[in-house]
C-alpha positions in Angstrom: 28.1 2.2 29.6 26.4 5.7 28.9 23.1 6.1 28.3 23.6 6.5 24.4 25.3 3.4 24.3 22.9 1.9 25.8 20.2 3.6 23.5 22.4 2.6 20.6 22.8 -1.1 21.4 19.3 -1.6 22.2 18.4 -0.1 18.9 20.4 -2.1 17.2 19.8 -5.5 18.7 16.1 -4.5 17.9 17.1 -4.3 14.4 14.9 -1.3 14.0 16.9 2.3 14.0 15.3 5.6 14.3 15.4 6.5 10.9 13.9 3.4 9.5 11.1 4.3 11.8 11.0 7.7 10.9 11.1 7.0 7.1 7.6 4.2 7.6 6.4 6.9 9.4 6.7 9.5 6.8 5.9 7.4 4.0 2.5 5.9 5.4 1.8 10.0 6.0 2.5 10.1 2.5 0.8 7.6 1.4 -2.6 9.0 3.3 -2.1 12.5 1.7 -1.5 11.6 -1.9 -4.4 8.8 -1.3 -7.3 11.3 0.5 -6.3 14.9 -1.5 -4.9 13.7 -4.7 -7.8 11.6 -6.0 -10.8 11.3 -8.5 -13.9 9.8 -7.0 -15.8 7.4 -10.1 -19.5 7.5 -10.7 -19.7 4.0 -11.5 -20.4 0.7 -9.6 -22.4 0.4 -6.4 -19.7 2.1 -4.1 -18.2 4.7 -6.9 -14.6 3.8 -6.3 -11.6 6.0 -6.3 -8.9 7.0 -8.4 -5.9 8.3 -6.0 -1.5 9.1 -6.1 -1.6 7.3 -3.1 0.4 4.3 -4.8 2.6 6.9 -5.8 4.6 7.0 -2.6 3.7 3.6 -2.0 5.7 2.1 -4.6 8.7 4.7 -4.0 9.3 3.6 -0.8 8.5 0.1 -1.9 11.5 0.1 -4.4 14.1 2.0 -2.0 12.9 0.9 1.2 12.0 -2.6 0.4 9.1 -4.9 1.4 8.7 -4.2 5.8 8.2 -0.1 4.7 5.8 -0.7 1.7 3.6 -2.7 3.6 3.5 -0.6 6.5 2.7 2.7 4.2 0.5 0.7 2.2 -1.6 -1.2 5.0 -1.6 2.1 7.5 -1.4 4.7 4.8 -4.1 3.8 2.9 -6.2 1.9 5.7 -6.0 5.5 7.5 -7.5 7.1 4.7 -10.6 4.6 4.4 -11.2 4.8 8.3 -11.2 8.7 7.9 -13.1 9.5 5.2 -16.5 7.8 5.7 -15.0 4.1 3.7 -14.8 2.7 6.9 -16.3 -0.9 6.0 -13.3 -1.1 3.4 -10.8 -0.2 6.1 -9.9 -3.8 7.1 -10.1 -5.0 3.5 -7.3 -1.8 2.6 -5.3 -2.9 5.2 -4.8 -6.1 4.1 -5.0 -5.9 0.0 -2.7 -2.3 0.1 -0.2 -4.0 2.8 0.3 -7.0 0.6 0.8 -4.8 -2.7 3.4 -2.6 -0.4 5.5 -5.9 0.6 5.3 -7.6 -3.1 6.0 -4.9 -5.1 9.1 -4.3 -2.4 10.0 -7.5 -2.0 10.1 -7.6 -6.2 12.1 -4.6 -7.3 14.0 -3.7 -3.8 17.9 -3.7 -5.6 16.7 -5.3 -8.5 16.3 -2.4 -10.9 19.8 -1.3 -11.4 21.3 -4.7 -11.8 18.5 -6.6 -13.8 16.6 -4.0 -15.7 12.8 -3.0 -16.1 11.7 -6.2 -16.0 11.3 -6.1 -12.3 9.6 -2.9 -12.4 7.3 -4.7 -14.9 6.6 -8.0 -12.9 6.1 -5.7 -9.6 3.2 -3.6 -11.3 1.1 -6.9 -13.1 1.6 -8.5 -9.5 0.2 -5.3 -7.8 -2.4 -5.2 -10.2 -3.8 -8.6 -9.6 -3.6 -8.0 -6.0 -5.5 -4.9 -6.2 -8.2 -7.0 -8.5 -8.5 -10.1 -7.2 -8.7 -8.7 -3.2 -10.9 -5.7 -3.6 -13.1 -8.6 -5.5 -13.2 -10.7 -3.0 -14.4 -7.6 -0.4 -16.8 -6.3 -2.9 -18.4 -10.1 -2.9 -18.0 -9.9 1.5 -19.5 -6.9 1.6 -22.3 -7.2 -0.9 -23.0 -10.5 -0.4 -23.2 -11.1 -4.4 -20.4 -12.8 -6.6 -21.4 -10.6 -10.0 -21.6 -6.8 -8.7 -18.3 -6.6 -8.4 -17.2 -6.8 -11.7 -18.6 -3.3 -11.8 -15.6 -2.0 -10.0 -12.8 -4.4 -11.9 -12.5 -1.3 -14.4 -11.6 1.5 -11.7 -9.3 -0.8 -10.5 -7.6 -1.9 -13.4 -6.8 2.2 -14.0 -6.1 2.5 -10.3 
């Protein structure tokens, strides 16, 4: 056996090829640009919150990628971004809220659009929606330590 074969069969009984790793890798870069230089921060609320494209490449790679790429750009991508830019209490809570949207909203519309319509698109965005809600909620109410300031930030997220 020669070394690429070698290379090639232990790539492919790891079930993860270089270019799938290249691709999460480029879309949780992605995902960290559009999310720290294409954004809008709010003056409401007790934190200000943040209106960003990071979900942008998020949900692209989500829909051709499917649910193991969106969760990776979404937890790393946009966990990245709250680690680097001073949000670094949120970082755990990103990680875990923007990794779920990433797999649902894959694991909703990946092959689904051309054979079944919109509707998938549709059910992919309320269910990211509520994820975004009901998570960053339940931070907001870690983190503050008070169930009724967060519903403050509800509005940004709703437009996010």
């Amino acid at each position: 056996m020669s070394m690429n074969t070698k290379q090639a069969a232990a790539a492919a009984k790891s079930g993860y090829s270089t270019k799938e790793l290249v691709l999460d890798a480029m879309f949780i870069a992605l995902t960290y640009v559009f999310t720290a230089f294409v954004n809008v921060r709010l003056p409401i609320a007790a934190n200000g919150g943040l209106i960003h494209l990071g979900n942008v490449p998020l949900f692209i790679c989500a829909i051709l990628l499917g649910k193991r790429t969106g969760m990776l750009a979404g937890a790393f991508g946009m966990g990245l971004f709250d680690l680097l830019s001073g949000w670094t209490a949120w970082a755990p809570f990103t990680f875990v809220i923007c990794g779920l949207i990433g797999f649902t909203y894959g694991l909703i519309t990946k092959g689904k659009y051309e054979t079944r319509g919109i509707s998938f698109q549709i059910a992919a965005v309320v269910a990211a929606v509520v994820i975004k809600v009901v998570g960053y909620y339940i931070a907001e109410v870690i983190i503050y330590h008070n169930l009724f300031a967060p519903v403050a930030s509800i509005p940004g997220n709703l437009v996010q």
